[in-house]
C-alpha positions as CSV (number, residue, x, y, z in Angstrom):
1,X,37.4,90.1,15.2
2,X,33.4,90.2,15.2
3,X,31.3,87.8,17.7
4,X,31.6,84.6,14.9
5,X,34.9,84.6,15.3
6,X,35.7,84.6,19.1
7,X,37.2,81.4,20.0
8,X,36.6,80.5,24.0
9,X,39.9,79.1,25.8
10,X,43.0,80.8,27.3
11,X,44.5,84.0,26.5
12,X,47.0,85.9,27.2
13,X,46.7,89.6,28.3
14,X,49.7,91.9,26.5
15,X,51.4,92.4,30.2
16,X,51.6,88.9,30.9
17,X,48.6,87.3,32.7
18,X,46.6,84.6,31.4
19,X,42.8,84.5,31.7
20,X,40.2,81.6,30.6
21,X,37.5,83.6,28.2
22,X,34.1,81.4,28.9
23,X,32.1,82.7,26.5
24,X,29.6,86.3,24.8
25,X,27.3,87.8,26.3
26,X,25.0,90.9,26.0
27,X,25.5,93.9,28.6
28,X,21.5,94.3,29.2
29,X,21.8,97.9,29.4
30,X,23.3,97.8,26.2
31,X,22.4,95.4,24.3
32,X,26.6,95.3,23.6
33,X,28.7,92.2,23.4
34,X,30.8,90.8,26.3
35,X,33.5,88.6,26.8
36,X,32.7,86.8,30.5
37,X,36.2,86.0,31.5
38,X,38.0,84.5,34.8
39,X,41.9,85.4,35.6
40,X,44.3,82.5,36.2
41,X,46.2,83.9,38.7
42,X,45.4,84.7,42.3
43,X,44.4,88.2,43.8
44,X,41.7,89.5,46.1
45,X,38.6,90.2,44.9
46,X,36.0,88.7,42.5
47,X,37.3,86.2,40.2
48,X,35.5,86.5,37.0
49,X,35.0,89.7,35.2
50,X,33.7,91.1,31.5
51,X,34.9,93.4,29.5
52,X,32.9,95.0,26.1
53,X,34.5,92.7,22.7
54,X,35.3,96.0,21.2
55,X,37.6,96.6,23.9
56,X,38.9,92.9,24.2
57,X,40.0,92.9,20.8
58,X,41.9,96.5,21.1
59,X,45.3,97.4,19.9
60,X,47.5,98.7,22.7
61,X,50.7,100.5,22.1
62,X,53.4,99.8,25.0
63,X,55.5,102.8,26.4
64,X,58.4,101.7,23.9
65,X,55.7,102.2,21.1
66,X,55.6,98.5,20.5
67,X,51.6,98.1,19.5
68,X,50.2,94.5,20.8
69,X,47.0,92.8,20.8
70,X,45.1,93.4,24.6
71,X,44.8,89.7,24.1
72,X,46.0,87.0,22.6
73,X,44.3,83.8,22.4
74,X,46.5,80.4,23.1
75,X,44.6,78.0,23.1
76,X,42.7,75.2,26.0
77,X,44.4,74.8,28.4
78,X,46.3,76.5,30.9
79,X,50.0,77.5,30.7
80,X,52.4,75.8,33.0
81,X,53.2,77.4,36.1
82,X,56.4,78.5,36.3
83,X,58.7,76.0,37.8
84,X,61.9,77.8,38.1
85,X,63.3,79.5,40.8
């Protein structure tokens, strides 16, 4: 995927957590693209991150030798929490 194609919303990282991809930007002391991105889960810390689009858009290969997408975009909104116990 190239910069045109990024599509802002929710995605879902290949271990499980969803985050909410805002938008591109350009690392200033690279002049590289950047996905600005906030998790949608709690943990200490600061809540939004980025990471370089090269990366975001990686192939990973699980310890079972599965290969995934890093993430996977699901759409706008936010997944349910879940309810069951």
């Amino acid at each position: 995927m190239n910069h045109a194609d990024f599509k802002p919303g929710v995605y879902r990282h290949y271990k499980g957590e969803h985050y909410l991809a805002l938008g591109l930007a350009r690392a200033d002391e690279t002049d590289e693209i950047v996905v600005v991105y906030t998790r949608l889960y709690p943990r200490a810390g600061l809540p939004m991150s980025t990471r370089l689009l090269s990366i975001w858009n990686q192939t990973v290969t699980t310890p079972d030798g599965t290969s995934l997408a890093r993430f996977t975009y699901i759409g706008h909104e936010t997944p349910a929490a879940d309810t069951h116990s």
